[in-house]
C-alpha positions, 0 to 999 in steps of 0.5 A: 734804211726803211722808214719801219727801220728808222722808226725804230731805232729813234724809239729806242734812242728815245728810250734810252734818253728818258731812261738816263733822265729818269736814272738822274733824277733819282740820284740827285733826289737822293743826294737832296735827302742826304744834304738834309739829314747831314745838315740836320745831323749838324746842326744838332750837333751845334746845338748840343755843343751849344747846350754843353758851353751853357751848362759848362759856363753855369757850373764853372760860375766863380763863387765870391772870394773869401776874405783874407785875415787881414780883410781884403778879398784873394782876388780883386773884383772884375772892371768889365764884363766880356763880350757874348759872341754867337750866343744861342738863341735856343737858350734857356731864360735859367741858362742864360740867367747863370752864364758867367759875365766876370771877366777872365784875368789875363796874365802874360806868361812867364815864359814868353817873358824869361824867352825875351830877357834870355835873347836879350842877355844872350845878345849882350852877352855875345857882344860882350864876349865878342865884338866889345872885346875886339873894339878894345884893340881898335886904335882911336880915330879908326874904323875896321875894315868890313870883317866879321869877328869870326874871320878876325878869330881865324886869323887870330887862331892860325897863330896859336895852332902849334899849342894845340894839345893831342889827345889819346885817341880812345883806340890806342887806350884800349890797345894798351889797356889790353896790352898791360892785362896780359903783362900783369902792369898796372893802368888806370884811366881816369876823368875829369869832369864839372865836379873833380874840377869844382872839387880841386878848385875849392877854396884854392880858385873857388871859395867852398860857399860858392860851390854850396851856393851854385854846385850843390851838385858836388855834395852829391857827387861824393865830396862835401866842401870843405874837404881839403885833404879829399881835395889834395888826394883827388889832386895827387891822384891826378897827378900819378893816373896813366891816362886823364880824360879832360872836358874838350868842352871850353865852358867856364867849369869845363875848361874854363876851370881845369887850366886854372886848376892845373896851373894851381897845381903844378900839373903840365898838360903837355906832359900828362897823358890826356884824352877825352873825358868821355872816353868811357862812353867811347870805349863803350860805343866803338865796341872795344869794352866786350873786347877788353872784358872777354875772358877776364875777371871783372871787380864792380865797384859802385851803386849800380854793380848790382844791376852791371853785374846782371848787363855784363853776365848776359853778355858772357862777362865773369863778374869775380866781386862786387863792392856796390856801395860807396859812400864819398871820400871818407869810404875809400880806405874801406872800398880799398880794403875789400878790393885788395881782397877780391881776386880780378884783373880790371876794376870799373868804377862807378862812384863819382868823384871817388872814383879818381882816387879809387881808380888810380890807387887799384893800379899803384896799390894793387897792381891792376887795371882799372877804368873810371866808369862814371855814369856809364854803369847806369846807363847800361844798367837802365838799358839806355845804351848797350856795347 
């Protein structure tokens, strides 16, 4: 290469070189000035928030407590003033004047409090049901080996499993179901729930003041203890109803309360045609309710028939009568009455407790098919399930 050459080319390397220098310069001359109107931005920022929490600490200042009648102040007077942390140095004499210094009253909040009892309850309430339960059986001066209580109930269970009860799977329900409405026989199928069991167990297990006391929720179910005639209706309508459906549930008013009732009553489990007590929902979800309500005429019975009715028209249903009122026990001869007067092959009833009654006697007085329909009405009827 000539020296002419070489020259040349070191020329516009060198150019290139403070081309890149100058092109750097300028970009972190720009990132000095962005920092600045950033950290400018911020801290007005900061001082607005901090002229907010002045103002806001100024109107908020709490006025003297009136005196109560008998002439002690609401609230007691405050023993310390709060610390002040970061305070504005920009702040106002008049501000700062004003700022608040009465201290805040902290008070533990219920909840954590009623969190801690409830763990402690359910700690003793799981030993009490459990591990004291077992400690009885323990002969004195011996120890168990190292087993849980869970193992030791499975054991235990393994000599009870030939008294298990079959329930009737929800399937074989609609299958007969279906069956008697193209025979013309008569079925009903009804529920047992919290509120049938607190009602057949009045004053016979459970006195009628503690069910007002504890199950205020029965009166609004369509019984209002006492009723013992209502009770022996609901009982013997039990007693006659093709199919029961039964809490699987084993809390005290589920099944806790249905094989002490049942035993009141003289009625065998083992010899009723049981299955689940939500075996409305059921037929429902597993898609057999459209199946069975196809091409049939359909009696609506309850508060929420009017907007049933509308649900099941969409989805081609004949809606042959509506009774859309049931006011409790005392209304089931008039609901009876004008069933007996409607033409239709099944009944779904929505009337709560009633419902048992109402439902059992379609079939025995009237010849037809009826379902307890429970909540299910409204819950189709609010759209929060569908079938």
């Amino acid at each position: 290469m000539s020296p002419v050459t070489a020259s040349s080319h070191r020329r516009r390397r060198s150019a290139v070189k403070e081309k890149g220098f100058r092109k750097r310069r300028r970009v972190k001359k720009r990132m000095s000035k962005l920092r600045t109107s950033l950290g400018s931005v911020r801290n007005g920022v900061r001082s607005h928030k901090r002229s907010q929490i002045i103002r806001r600490s100024s109107s908020l200042k709490r006025q003297p407590a009136a005196p109560s009648p008998d002439g002690n102040s609401n609230d007691p007077p405050p023993t310390h003033a709060p610390s002040t942390v970061n305070e504005p140095s920009h702040a106002s004499q008049a501000d700062m004047a004003n700022l608040s210094t009465e201290a805040v009253k902290i008070q533990v909040e219920p909840k954590i409090e009623s969190e801690k009892s409830y763990r402690k309850a359910y700690r003793k309430g799981k030993y009490d049901g459990g591990e004291a339960l077992l400690s009885k059986l323990i002969p004195e001066h011996l120890i168990l080996p190292d087993i849980s209580l869970e193992h030791i109930i499975a054991l235990g269970f393994e000599q009870v499993k030939h008294l298990l009860l079959p329930l009737t799977d929800p399937f074989v329900i609609f299958v007969e179901m279906k069956q008697a409405l193209l025979e013309g026989r008569p079925l009903s199928v009804v529920r047992l729930g919290d509120g049938e069991l607190l009602a057949l167990a009045h004053d016979r297990l459970i006195s009628s003041q503690e069910i007002r006391d504890h199950s205020p929720f029965v009166a609004t179910s369509g019984l209002t203890v006492p009723d013992h005639a209502g009770r022996e209706a609901l009982a013997e309508s039990v007693r006659k109803a093709t199919y029961v459906g039964v809490p699987i549930s084993r809390l005290p008013y589920f099944q806790g309360l249905l094989y002490p009732v049942c035993r009141e009553y003289g009625l065998s489990l083992q010899h009723m045609r049981i299955t689940y007590s939500t075996v409305n929902y059921l037929i429902a979800q597993l898609g057999y309710l459209q199946q069975l309500l196809q091409g049939r005429n359909v009696l609506l019975i309850g508060n929420a028939a009017q907007e049933l009715r509308k649900v099941l028209s969409k989805r081609g249903v004949i809606i042959s009568g509506m009774i859309a009122s049931v006011s409790g026990m005392k209304d089931i001869p008039r609901v009876m009455r004008e069933a007996a007067s409607i033409p239709f092959d099944i009944a779904l009833v929505s009337a709560g407790i009633p419902a048992v009654i109402i439902a059992e006697r379609i079939a025995s007085e009237l010849g037809k098919v009826a379902l307890d329909f429970g909540h299910l009405a409204n819950r189709l009827a609010e759209g929060e399930l569908s079938f």
